[in-house]
Every structure is written in C-alpha cells, then in structure tokens.
C-alpha positions in Angstrom: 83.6 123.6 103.0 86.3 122.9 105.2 90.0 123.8 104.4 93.6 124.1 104.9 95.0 127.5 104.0 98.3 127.6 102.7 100.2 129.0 105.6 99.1 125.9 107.2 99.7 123.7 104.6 103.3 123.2 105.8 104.4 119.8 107.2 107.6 118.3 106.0 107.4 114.9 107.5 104.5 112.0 107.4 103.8 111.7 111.3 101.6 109.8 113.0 102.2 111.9 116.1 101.2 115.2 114.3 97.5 116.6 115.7 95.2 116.5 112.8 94.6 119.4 111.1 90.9 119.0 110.1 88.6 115.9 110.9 85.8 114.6 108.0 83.4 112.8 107.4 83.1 110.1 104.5 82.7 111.6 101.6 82.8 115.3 102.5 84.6 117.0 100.2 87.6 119.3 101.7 90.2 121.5 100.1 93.8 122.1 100.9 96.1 125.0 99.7 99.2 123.7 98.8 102.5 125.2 98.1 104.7 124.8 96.0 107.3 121.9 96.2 110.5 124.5 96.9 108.6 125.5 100.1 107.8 128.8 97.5 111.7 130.2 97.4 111.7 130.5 94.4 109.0 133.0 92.3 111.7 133.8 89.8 114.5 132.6 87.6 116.9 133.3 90.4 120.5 131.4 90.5 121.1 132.6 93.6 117.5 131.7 94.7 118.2 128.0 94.4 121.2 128.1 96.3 120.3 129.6 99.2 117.1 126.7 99.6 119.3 123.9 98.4 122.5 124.6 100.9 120.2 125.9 103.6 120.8 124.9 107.2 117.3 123.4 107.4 116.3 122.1 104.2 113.0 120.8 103.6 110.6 120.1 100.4 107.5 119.5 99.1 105.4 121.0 102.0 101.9 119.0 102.5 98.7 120.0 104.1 97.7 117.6 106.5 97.2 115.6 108.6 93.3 114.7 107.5 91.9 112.6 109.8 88.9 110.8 108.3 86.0 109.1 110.8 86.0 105.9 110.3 88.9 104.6 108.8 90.9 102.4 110.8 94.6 100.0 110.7 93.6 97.6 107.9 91.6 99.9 106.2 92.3 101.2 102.5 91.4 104.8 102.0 90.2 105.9 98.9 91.2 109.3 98.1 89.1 110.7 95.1 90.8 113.5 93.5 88.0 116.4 92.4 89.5 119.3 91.7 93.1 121.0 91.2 93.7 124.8 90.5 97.1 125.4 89.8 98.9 129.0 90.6 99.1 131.4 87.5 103.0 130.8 87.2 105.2 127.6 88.4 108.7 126.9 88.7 111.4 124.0 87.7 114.8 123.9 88.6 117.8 122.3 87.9 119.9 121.5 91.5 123.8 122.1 91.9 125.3 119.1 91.7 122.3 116.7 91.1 120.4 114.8 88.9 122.0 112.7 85.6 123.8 115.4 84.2 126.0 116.9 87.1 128.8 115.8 85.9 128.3 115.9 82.7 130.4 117.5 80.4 128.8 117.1 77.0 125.4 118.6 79.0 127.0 121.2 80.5 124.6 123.9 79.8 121.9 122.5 80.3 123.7 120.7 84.0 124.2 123.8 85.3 122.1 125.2 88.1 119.2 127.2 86.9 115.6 128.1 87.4 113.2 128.9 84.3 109.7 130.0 85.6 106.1 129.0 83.1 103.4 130.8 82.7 100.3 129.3 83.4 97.0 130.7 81.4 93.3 130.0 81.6 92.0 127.1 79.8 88.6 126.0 78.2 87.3 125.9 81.8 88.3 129.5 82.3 90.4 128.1 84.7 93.8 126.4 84.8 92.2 122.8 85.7 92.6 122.4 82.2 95.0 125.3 81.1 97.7 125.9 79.1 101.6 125.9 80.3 104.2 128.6 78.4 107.6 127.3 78.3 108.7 130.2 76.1 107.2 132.4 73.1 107.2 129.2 70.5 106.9 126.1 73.4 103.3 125.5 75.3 101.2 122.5 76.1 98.0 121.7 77.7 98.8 121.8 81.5 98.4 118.3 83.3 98.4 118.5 87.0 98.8 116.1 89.5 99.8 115.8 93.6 103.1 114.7 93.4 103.0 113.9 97.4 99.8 112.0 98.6 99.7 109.6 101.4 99.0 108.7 105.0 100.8 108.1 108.3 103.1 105.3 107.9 102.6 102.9 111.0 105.4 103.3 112.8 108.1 105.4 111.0 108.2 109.4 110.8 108.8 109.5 106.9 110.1 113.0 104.9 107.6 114.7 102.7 110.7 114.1 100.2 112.2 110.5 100.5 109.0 109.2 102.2 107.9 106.0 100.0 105.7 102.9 100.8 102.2 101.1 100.8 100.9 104.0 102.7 102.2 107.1 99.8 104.8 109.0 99.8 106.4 111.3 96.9 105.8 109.3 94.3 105.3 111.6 91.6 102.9 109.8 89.7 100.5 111.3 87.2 97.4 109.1 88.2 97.2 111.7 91.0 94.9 113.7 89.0 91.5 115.1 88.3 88.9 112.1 88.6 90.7 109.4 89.5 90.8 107.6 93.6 94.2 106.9 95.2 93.8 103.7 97.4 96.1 103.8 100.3 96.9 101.5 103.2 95.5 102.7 106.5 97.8 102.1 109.9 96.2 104.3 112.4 92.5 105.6 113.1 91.5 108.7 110.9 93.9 107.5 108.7 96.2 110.9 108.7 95.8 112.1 105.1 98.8 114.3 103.7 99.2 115.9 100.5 101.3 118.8 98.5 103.4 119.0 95.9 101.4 120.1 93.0 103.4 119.5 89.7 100.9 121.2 86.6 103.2 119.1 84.1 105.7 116.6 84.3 107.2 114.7 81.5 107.6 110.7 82.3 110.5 110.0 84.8 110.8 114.0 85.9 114.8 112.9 84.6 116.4 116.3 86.1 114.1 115.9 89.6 111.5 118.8 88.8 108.5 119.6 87.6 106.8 122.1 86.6 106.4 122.9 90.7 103.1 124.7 91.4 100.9 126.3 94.7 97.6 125.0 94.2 94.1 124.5 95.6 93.5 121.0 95.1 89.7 119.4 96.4 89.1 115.8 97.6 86.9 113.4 99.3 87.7 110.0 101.1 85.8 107.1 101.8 86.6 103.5 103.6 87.0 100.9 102.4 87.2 98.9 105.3 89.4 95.4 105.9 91.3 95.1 102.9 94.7 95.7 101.8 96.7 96.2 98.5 100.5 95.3 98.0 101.1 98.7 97.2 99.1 102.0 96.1 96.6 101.7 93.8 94.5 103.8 91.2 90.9 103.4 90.1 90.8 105.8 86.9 87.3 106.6 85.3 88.5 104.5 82.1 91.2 102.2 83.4 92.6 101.2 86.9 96.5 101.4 87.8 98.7 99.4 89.9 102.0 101.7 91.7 105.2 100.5 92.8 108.1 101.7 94.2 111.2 100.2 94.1 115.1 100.1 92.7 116.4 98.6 90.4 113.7 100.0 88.3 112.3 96.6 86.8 111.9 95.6 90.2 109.6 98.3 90.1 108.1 97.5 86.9 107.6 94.1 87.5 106.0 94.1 91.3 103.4 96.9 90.1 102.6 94.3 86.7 102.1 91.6 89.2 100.1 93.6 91.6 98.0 94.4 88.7 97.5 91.2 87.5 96.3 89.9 91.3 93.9 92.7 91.3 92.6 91.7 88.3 92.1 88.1 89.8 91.1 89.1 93.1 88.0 91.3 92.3 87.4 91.3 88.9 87.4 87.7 88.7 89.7 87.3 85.6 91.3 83.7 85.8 95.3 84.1 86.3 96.0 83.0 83.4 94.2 85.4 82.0 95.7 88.3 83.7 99.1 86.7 82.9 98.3 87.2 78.9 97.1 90.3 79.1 100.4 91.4 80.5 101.9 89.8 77.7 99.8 90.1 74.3 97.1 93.1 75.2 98.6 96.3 73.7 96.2 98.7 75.6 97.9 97.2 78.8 101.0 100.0 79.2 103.5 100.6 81.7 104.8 104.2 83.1 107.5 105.5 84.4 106.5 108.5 86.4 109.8 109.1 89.0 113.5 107.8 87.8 116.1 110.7 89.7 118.4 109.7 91.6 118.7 111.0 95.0 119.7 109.3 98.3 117.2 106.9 99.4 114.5 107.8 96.6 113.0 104.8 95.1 111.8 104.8 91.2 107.9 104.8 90.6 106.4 102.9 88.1 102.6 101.7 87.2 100.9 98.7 85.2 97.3 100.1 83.7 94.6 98.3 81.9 91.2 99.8 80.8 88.2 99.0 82.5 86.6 97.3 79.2 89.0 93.9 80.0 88.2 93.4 83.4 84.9 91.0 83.0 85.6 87.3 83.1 85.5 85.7 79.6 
C-alpha cells in the first residue's frame, strides 16, 4: 500500500503548484502519517514549549500530507474522500495560546487563560487499538477517544491557501467531526488529480474547540477516493453510514448555520427527490434533524464551521 511517511507529511499551504506526492487510482486505498497540528513542538506540558512555536520567526500549523493526486478527477469534479481508518499516537497534546482565544483577557478566567499545555494519554480500546480508544485527562477524567482530520481538502483553483486559515468549497481547516471513521468527504475539484491534502488529527474535540485546540494528535489515518464526475455542491459535504451532513463555513455564525441548513435541504431535493417543501419542514418540525457547531475561535481570517444532518431513513419521497 502506498504511503506518506510523516517526515513527508509536511506542507503548510494548499498549492496547486506543489508536485504530487503520490498518484492513485480510484478506489485504492493509501495512508498518510500525519503529524501533529503544533508541527510536534510540543511532547510535553512545556510553557516554554508553546512560546517558542507560537512567537517563532516562521510559524506554521497543522502540517498535512499531500498533495494526492487521484487519476481521473478533473475541474468540475467532486471527490469523494472515504475515511477508513485513523490510528492516533499513544499521547496528544492541547494548548492554550498567549494571548488568544475567548478568555485572553479575561480576568474572572484567569487560570484557566493563561498559557499552558496539558498532554492525554491515549490507551488501547476494544479494537486493541486507539481507533476506538480511550483518552486520560487526568486520574478521575477519561472518555472514549473520537478522532477525526481536522484539515482535509484539495487545491483551491486559483489561490495558495494556509493549512491554518485555508477555508472554502474545496476544504480547508474546518475542524469538523464528520471527518471520521466511515464516513466520505465530498469536495470540489479545480485541477486534474484533484491534489488531496490532509493532517491535523484531533482524537477528541468538544463542539466549537472554544479555546482553539484539540486534543492534537500524529496519526496514521487510511483513505480511498473516487469521482464523482460533473457535479458540484455549494459547499463540502458528508455522506455518513446513517445520515448525511451539509458543511458551511462562514461568520457571523448563523450565516453559517443557515447556508449549511439550506444546502442540506437542496440536497435533499436534488437527489433524493424530497419535494422542497418537504425538506423545508424537516428543518423545521423533524427532531432527528440537528445542527453542529464544530469550529467557533476566533482568529484572524478563520471562519466558524457548522453542519445541518439528517438520517438516511427520511430521505425517500413520501
């Protein structure tokens, strides 16, 4: 099987320009190495650690493996990114930044504002692996670990977009739990191949990551593509085993909410057949449709990322 390997795995921008890394077929399944989102800086609870990546002369983020170009997929295409595998690292890191996030300047927060870094302990789940293990906050505090890609996309068409602040039709760092085991990422194609990139690992993340971190994670994560050829979506979209899932980015963040509802509600229309009004009252009155808020931190340009999901079982015409 074909692969990245984590020193590799390093690109900090979404380029069209950039010589592929690996070329595949459709539906051959590849696997990239990923590190972790801090460019790996940080292995420990170091103060001193976060300052020296955060007021480094070249700062960077959420290195991605990549770019993946995939025969057949062309400008106008959609590529459909099934997710098959991720294997988190045995330990992951989250951070609080200097000067950032909603509590900076807060002085009621103050301990919990300042910078810091608290390192989790991943361990083996059920799988004997940590696909589905278990993440140790501290001796009382564990869940069941969750991971995702928190950057997943494709070459934007004309634009060189940061591995950080990059957003749009084509992916981005959206931070979005969908990204996960068993679910396909549709994204809009703009050059042959496609140029697939993706990093940032998070094994948990709690709905709008508030401070801007996750639990940040190397990984081994395993995909497969396909082409889905001469169609488009408003933005990216998520075909779930139970459920599908329309993306959006945007501020203010009911912009958001609302263009990824709408989205969801043409899909519906548009190839599951459901009559508009139809979709319009599921919105309204079904209460298995749900809305997510998966990225809300304010930082420069960053949009917010939200999502509109409805199971599968509505989707035939009455």
């Amino acid at each position: 099987m074909q692969r990245i390997p984590r020193a590799l795995a390093t690109r900090h921008a979404f380029n069209h320009a950039d010589t592929p890394a690996l070329t595949v077929k459709q539906g051959e399944s590849f696997v990239v190495e990923t590190e972790d989102a801090l460019d790996g800086d940080i292995r420990s609870a170091d103060i001193a650690g976060i300052h020296a990546h955060w007021y480094s002369t070249e700062p960077h983020g959420n290195p991605s493996g990549g770019p993946v170009f995939v025969e057949g997929a062309e400008q106008g295409d959609l590529l459909a990114v099934t997710i098959e595998r991720i294997t988190v690292d045995d330990q992951g890191v989250t951070v609080m930044f200097p000067g950032a996030g909603p509590l900076a300047d807060s002085v009621h927060w103050r301990a919990a504002a300042e910078p810091f870094a608290h390192v989790l302990r991943h361990v083996p789940g059920p799988s004997g692996t940590t696909r589905d293990g278990v993440g140790i906050m501290n001796d009382t505090t564990r869940w069941t670990l969750r991971p995702f890609i928190g950057t997943l996309g494709v070459a934007p068409e004309r634009e060189v977009q940061t591995t950080v602040m990059g957003q749009g039709p084509w992916g981005g760092n959206l931070d979005c739990r969908e990204f996960c085991e068993g679910s396909t990422v549709l994204l809009n194609c703009s050059h042959p191949g496609g140029l697939l990139y993706l990093g940032d690992v998070h094994a948990s993340q709690g709905d709008t990551e508030f401070y801007g971190s996750a639990d940040e994670a190397r990984a081994e994560v395993q995909v497969r593509c396909e082409v889905i050829k001469s169609t488009k979506a408003a933005f990216v979209r998520v075909v779930k085993p139970e459920s599908i899932v329309s993306v959006f980015c945007s501020r203010p963040l009911e912009h958001a909410v609302e263009s990824a509802i709408l989205d969801l509600m043409s899909w519906m229309v548009e190839e599951y057949g459901l009559s508009q009004r139809d979709a319009c009252l599921h919105a309204g009155i079904n209460p298995d449709f749900r809305v997510h808020v998966y990225q809300m931190f304010r930082s420069g340009r960053l949009e917010y990322t939200a999502g509109a999901e409805i199971p599968k079982r509505y989707l035939s015409p009455g």
